[in-house]
Residue frames relative to the residue before (quaternion, step in Angstrom):
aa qw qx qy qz dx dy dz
X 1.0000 0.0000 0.0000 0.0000 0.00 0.00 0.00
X 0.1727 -0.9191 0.2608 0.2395 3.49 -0.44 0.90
X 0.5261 0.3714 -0.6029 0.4710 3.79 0.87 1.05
X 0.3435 0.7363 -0.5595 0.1637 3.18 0.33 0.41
X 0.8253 -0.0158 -0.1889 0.5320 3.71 1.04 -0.19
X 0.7193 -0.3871 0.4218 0.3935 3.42 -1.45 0.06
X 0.4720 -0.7220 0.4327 0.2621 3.94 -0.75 1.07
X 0.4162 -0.6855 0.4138 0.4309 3.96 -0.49 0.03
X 0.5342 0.5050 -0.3988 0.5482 3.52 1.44 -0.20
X 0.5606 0.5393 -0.4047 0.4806 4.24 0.71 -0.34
X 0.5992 0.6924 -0.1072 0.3874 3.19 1.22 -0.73
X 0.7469 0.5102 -0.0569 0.4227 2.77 0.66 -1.28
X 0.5326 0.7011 -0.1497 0.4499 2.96 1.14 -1.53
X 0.7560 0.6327 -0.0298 0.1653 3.15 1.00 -1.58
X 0.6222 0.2711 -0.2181 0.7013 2.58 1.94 -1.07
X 0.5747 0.5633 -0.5514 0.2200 3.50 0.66 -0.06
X 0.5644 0.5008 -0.3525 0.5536 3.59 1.26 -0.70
X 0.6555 0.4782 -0.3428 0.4734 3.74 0.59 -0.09
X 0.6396 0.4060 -0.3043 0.5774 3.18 0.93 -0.35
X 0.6266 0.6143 -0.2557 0.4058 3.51 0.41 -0.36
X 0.7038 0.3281 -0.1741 0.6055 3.17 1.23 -1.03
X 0.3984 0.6110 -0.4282 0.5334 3.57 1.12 0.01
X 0.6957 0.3810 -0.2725 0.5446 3.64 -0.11 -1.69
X 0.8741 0.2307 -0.1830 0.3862 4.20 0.07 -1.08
X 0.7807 0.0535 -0.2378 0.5754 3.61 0.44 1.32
X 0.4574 -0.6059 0.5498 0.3483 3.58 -1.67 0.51
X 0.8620 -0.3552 0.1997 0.3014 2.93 -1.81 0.69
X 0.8272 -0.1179 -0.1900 0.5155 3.41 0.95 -0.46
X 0.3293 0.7391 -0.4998 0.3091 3.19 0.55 1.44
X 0.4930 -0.6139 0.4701 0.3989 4.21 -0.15 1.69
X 0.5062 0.5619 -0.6428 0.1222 3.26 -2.05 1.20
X 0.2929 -0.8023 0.5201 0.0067 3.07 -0.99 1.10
X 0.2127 -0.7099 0.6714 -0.0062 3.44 -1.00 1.16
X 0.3256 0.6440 -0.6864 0.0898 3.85 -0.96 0.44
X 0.0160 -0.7475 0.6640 0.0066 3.22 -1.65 0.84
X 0.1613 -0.7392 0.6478 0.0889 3.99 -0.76 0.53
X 0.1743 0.7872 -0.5901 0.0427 3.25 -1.40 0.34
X 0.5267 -0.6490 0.5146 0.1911 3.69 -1.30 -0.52
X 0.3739 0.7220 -0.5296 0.2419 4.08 0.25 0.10
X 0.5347 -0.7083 0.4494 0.1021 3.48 -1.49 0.93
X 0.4002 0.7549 -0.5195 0.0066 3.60 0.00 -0.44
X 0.6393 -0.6368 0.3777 0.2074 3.59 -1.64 0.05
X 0.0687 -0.9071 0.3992 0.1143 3.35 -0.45 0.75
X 0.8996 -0.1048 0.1435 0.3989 3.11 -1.78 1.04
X 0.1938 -0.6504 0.6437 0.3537 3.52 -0.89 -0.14
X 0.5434 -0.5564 0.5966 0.1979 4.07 -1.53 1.21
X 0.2958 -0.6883 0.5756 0.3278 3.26 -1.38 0.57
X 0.7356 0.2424 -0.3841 0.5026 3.31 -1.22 0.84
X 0.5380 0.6640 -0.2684 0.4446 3.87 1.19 -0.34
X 0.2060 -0.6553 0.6246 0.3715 3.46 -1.63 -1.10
X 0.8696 -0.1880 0.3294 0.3163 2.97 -1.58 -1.21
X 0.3401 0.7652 -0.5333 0.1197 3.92 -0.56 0.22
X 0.2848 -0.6019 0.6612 0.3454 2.95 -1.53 1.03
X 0.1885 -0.7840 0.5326 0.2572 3.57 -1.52 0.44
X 0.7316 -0.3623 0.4414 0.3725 3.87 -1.08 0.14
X 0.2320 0.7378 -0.6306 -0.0640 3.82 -0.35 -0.50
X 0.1195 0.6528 -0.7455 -0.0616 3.74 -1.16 0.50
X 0.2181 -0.6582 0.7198 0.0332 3.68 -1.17 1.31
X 0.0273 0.5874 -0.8079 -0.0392 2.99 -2.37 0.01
X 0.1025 -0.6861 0.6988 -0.1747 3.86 -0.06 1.91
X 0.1136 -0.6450 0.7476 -0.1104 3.03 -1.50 1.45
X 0.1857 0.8052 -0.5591 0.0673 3.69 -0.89 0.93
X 0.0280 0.7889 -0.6087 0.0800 3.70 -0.09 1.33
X 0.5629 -0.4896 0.6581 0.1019 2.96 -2.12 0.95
X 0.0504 0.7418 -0.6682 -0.0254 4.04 -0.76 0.33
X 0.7060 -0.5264 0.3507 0.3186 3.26 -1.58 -0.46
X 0.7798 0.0633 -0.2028 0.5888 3.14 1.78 -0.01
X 0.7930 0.0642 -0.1103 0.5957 3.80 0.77 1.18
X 0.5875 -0.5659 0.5621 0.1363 3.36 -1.16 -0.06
X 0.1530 -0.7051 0.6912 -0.0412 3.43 -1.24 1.12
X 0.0175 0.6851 -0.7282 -0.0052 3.64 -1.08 1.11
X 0.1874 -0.6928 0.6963 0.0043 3.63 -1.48 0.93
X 0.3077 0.7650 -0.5658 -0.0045 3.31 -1.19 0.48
X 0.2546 0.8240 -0.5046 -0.0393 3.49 -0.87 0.66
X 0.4479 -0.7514 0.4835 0.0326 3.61 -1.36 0.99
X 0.4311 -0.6482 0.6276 0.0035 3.40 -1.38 0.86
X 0.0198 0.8076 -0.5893 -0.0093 3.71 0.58 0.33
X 0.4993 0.6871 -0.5120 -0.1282 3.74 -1.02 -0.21
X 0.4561 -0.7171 0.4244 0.3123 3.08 -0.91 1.67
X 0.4773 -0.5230 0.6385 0.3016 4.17 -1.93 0.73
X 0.8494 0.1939 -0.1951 0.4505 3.36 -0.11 -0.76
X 0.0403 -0.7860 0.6116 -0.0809 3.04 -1.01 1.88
X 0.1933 0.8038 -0.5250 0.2024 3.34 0.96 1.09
X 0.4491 -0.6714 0.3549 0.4706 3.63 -0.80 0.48
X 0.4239 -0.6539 0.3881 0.4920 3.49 -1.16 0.14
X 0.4675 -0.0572 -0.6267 -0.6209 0.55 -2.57 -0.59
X 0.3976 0.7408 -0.4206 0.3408 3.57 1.51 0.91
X 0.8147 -0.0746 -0.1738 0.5481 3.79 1.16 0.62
X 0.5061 -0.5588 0.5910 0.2868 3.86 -1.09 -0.14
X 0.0232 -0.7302 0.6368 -0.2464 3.06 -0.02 1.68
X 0.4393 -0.5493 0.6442 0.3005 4.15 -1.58 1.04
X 0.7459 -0.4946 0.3852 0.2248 2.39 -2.01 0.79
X 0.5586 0.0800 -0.8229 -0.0664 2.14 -2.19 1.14
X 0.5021 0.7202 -0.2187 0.4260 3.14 1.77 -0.86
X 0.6841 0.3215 -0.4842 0.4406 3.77 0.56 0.51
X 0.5647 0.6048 -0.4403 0.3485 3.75 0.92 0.44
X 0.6384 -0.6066 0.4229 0.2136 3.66 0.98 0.65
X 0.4678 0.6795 -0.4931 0.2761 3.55 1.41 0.56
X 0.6323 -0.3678 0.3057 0.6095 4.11 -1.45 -0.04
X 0.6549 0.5856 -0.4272 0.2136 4.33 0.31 -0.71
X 0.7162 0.3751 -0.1024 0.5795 3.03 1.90 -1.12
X 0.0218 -0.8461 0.5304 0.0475 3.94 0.00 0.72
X 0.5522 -0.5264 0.3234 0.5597 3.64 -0.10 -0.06
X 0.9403 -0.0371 -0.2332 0.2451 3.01 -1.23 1.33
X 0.4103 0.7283 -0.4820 0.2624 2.55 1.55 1.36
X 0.4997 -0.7620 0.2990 0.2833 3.57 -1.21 0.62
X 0.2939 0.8926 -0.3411 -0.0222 3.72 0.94 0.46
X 0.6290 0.4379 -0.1820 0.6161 2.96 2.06 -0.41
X 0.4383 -0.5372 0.6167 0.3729 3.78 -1.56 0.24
X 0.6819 -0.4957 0.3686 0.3918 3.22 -1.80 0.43
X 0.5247 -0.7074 0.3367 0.3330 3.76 -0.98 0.32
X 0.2531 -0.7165 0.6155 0.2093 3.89 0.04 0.55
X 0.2913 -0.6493 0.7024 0.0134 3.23 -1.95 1.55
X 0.1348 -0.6101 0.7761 0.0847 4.00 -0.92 0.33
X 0.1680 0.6441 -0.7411 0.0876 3.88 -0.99 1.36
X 0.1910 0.7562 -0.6237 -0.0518 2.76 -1.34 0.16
X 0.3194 -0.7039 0.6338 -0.0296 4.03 -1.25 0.62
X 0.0772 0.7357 -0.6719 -0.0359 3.34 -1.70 0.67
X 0.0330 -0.8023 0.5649 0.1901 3.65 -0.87 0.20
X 0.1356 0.7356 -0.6526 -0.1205 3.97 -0.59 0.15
X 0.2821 -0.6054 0.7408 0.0717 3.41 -1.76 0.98
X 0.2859 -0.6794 0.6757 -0.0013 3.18 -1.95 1.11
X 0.0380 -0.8890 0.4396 0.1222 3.29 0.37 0.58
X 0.5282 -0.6861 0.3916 0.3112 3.53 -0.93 1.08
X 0.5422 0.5315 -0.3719 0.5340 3.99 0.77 -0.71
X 0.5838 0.5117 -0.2260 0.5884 3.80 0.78 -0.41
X 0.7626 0.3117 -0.2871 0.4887 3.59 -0.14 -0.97
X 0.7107 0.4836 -0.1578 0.4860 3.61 0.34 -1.48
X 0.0844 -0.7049 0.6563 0.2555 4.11 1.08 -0.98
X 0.6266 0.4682 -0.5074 0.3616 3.28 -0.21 1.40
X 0.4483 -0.6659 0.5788 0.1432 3.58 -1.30 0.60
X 0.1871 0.6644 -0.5730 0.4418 3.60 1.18 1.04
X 0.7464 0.4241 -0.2420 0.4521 3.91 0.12 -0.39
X 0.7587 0.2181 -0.3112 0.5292 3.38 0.94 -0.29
X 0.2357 -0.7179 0.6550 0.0002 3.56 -0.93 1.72
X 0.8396 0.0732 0.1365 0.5207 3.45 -1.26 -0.63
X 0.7199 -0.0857 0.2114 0.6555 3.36 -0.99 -1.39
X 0.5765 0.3645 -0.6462 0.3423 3.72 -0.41 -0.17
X 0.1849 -0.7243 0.6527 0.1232 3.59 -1.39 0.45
X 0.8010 0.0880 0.0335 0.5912 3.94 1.03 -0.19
X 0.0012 0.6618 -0.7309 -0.1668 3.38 -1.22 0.43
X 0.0441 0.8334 -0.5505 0.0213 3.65 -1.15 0.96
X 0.2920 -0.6994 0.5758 0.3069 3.56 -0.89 0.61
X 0.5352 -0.5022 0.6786 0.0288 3.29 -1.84 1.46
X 0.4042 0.5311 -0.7433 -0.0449 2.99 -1.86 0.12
X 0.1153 -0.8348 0.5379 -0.0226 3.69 -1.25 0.61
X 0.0823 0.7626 -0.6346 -0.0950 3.84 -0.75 -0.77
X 0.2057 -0.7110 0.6431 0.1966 3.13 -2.00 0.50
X 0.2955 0.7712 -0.5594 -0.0706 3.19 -1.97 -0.48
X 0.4205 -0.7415 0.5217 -0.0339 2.59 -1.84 1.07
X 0.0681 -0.8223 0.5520 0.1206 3.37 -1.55 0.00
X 0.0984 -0.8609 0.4889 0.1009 3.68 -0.29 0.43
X 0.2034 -0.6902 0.5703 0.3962 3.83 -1.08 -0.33
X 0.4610 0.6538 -0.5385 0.2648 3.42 0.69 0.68
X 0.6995 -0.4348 0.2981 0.4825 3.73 -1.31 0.48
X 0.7099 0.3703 -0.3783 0.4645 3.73 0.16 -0.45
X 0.0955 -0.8170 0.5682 0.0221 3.52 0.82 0.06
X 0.3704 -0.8476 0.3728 0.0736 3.84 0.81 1.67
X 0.3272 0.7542 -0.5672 -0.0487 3.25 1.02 -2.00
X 0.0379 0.6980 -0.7075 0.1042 3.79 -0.21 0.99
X 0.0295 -0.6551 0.7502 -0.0844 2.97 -1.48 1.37
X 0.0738 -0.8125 0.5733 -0.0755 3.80 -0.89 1.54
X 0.1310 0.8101 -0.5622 -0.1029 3.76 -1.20 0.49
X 0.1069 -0.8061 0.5819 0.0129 3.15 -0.43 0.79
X 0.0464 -0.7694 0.6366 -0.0246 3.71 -1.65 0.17
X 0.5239 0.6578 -0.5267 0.1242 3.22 -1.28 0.13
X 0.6606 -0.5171 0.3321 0.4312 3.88 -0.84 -0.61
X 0.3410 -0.6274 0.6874 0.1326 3.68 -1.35 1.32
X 0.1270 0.7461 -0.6322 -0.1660 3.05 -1.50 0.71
X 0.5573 -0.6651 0.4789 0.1330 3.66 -0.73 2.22
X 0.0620 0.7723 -0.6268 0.0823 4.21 -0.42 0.73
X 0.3338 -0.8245 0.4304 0.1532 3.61 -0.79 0.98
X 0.0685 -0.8922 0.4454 0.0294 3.56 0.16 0.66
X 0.7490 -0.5008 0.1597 0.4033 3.77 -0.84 1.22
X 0.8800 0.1469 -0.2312 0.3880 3.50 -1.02 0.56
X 0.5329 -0.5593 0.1840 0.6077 3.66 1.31 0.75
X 0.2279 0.7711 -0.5603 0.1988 3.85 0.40 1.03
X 0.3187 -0.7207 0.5624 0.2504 3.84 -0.76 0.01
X 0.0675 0.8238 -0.5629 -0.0017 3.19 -1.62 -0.16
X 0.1464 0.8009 -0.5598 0.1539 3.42 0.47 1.16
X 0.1580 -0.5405 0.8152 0.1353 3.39 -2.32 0.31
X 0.0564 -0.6613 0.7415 0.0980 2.56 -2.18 0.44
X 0.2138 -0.7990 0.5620 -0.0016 3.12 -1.14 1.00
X 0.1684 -0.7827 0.5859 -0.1256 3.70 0.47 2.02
X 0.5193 -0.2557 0.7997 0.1594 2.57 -2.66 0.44
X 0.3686 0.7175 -0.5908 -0.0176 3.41 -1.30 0.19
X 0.2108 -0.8177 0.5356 0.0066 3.03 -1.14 1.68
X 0.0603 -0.8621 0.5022 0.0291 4.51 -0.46 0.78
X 0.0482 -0.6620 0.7443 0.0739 3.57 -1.09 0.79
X 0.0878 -0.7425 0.6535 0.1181 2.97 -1.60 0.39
X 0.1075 -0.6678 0.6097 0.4132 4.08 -0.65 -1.15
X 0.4800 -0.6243 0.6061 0.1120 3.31 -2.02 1.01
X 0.1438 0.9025 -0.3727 -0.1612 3.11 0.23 0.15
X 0.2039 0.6869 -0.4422 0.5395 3.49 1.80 1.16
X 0.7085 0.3166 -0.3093 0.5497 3.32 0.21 -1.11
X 0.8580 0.2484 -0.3820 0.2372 3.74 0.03 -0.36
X 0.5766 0.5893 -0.3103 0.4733 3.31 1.68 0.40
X 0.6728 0.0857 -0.2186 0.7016 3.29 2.00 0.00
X 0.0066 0.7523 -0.6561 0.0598 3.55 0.11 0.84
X 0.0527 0.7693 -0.5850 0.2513 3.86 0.48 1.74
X 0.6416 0.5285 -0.4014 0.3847 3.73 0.94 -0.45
X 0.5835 -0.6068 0.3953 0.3674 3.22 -1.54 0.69
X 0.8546 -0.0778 -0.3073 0.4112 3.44 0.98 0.04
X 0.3626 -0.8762 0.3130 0.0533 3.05 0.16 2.08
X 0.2908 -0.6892 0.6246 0.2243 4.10 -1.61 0.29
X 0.0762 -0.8339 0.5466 0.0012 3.25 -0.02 1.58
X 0.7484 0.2749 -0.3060 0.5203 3.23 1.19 0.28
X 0.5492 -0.7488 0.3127 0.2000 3.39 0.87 1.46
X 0.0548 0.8388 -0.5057 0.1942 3.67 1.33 0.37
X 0.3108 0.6052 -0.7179 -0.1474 3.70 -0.93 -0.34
X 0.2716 -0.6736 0.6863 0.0397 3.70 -1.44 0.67
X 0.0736 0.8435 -0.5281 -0.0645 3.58 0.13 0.23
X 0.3325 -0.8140 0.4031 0.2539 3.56 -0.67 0.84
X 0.7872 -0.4954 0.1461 0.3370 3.15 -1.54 1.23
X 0.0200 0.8679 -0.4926 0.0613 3.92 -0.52 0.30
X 0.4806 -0.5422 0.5829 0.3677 4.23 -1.30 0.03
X 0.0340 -0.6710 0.7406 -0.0136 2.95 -1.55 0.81
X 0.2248 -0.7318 0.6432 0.0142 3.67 -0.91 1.17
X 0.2875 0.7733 -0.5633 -0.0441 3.57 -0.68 0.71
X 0.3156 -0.7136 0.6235 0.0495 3.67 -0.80 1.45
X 0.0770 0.7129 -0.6894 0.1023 3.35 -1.02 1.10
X 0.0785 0.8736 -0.4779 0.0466 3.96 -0.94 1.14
X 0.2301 -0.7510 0.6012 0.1473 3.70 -0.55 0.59
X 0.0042 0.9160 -0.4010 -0.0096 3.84 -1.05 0.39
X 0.3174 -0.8034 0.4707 0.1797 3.54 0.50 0.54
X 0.3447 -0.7409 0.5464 0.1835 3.44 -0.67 0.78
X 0.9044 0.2361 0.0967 0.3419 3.64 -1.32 -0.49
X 0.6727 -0.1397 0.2314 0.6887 3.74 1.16 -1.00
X 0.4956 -0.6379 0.4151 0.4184 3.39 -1.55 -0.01
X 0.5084 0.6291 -0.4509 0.3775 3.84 1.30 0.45
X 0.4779 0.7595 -0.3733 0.2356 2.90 1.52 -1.02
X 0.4014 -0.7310 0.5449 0.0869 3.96 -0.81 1.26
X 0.4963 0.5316 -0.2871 0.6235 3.76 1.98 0.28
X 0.2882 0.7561 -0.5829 0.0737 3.35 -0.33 1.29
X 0.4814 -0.7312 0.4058 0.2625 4.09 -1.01 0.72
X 0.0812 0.8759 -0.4518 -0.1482 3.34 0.18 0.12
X 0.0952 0.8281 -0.5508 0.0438 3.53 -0.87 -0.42
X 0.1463 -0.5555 0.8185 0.0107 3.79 -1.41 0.83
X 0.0787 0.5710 -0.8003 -0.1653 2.68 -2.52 0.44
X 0.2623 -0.7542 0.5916 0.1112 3.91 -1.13 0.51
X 0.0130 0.7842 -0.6168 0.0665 3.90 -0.20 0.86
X 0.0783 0.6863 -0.7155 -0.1046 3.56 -1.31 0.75
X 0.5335 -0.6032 0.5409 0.2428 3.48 -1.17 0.54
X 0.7454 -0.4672 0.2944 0.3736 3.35 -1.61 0.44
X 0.1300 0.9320 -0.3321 -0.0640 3.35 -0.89 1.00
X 0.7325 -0.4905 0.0143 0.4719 2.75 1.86 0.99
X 0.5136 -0.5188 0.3801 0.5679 3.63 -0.47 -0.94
X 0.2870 -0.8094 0.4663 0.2125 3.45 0.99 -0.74
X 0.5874 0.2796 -0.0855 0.7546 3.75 1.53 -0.17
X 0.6338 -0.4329 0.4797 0.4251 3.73 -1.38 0.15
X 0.2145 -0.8822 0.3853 0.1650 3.60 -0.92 0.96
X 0.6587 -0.3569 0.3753 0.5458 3.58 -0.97 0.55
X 0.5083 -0.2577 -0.8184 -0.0739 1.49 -2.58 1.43
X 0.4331 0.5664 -0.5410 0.4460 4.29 1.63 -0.88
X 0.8035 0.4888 -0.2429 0.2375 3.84 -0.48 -1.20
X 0.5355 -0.4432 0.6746 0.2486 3.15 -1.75 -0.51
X 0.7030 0.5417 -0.2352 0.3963 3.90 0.84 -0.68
X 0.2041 -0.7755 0.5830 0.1308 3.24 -0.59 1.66
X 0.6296 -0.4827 0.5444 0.2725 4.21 -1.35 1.02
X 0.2396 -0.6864 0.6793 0.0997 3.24 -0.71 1.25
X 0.0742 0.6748 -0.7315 -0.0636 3.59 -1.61 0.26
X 0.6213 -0.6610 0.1467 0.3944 3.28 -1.17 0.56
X 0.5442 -0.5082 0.6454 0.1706 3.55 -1.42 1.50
X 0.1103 -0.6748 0.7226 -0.1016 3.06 -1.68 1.42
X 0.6628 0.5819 -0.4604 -0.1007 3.14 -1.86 -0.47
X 0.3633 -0.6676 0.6377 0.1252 2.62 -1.45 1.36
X 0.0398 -0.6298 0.7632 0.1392 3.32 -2.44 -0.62
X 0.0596 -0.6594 0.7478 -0.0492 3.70 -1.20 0.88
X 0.0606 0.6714 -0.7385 0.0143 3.04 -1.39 1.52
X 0.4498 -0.5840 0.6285 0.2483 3.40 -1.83 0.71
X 0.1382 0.7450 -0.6487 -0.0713 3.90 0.45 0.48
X 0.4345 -0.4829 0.7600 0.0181 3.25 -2.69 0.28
X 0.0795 0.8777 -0.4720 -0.0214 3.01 -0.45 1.17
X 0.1140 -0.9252 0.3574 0.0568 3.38 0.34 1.51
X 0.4479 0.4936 -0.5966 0.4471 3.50 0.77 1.23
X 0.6417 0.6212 -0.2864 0.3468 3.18 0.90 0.02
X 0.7722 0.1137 -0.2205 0.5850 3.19 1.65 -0.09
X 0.3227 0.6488 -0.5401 0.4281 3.45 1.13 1.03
């Protein structure tokens, strides 16, 4: 299903504006970092779907306050290849496998996603004005809270709406690198909109509801400096985990609801940063 997670390019983005505001102010010193743009890339092949490169236009907001931090991000997705499947990701009506749309016909445009996500952190050394929270390498213990969502124009028409909370903890790591966890509540609705355009099961979701049920979410996000702290060789990397959260709709074989187990994903890049030695 495709708002169903967070993109690796949303991602990304993330710690770079996090990093950024790191390098341009102390921990609780006010600064703001926002950047928007446009860049193409391909995605993943969909189940029951295909291949497409999609469009992406963003606008990432990432400020520094006096007690925590505020990240913003939202996206334009729109997939080029709106062939039917399973040879592209074409908007509704044309991804439901009817006689108008055989495979790879072209009757529809590709299908366009609106995500978007925030996180802000309160940090406790901040709230309390005290440096009780920052031991060894830990440098902060802060409480998180965030949410997503989405919209599409595709027959399942996702509209995922997510909240989640709990406490980051921010670790400092050799050559001004970072390292933080959080450890969330997290709570997701979405809509099927299969089940309510073919509500064929014996016990069927004619109102495409999904309610998932309340669950943990772990997300690990890290920046590294190679070699020294000039060094233009940095590791990065994110993972995102949600625990089991049911079907959220009546489940297969009576239903329409596919068993959730736990949802991952991660990404590690070796990046080069070549403004840095120009």
């Amino acid at each position: 299903m495709r708002g169903r997670r967070l993109t690796t390019a949303l991602w990304t983005r993330r710690r770079r504006l996090k990093s950024q505001g790191r390098q341009n102010s102390r921990p609780c010193s006010p600064s703001t970092t926002t950047s928007s743009g446009i860049t193409t890339y391909p995605l993943p092949p969909i189940t029951g779907a295909g291949q497409t490169p999609k469009n992406d236009l963003f606008f990432s907001h990432f400020d520094v306050w006096n007690y925590g931090t505020n990240f913003f991000n939202v996206e334009w997705l729109k997939a080029t290849n709106g062939r039917a499947p399973p040879f592209g990701t074409p908007a509704a009506p044309c991804d439901q496998h009817g006689p108008l749309d055989p495979p790879g016909s072209s009757r529809c445009p590709g299908y366009t996603d609106i995500y978007g996500f925030f996180r802000s952190t309160f940090g406790w050394n901040q709230i309390f004005n005290t440096k009780a929270f920052s031991v060894g390498p830990l440098t902060n213990v802060e409480f998180i809270v965030g949410g997503d969502f989405n919209t599409d124009n595709t027959t399942e028409a996702s509209a995922k709406r997510a909240i989640l909370g709990g406490l980051q903890f921010d670790f400092e790591m050799p050559y001004k690198g970072y390292f933080n966890v959080a450890v969330m509540g997290y709570k997701a609705w979405e809509h099927d909109g299969f089940a309510s355009t073919f509500p064929s099961q014996p016990i069927p979701n004619p109102s495409g509801r999904v309610d998932f049920d309340p669950t943990w979410a772990v997300e690990v996000d890290y920046s590294q400096p190679l070699g020294s702290p000039s060094s233009p060789f940095f590791l990065n990397g994110f993972v995102v985990m949600h625990g089991p959260k049911g079907c959220g709709e009546p489940c297969e074989p009576l239903g329409p609801g596919h068993l959730r187990t736990t949802e991952y994903l991660t990404q590690n890049v070796l990046a080069f940063d070549v403004g840095q030695v120009m």
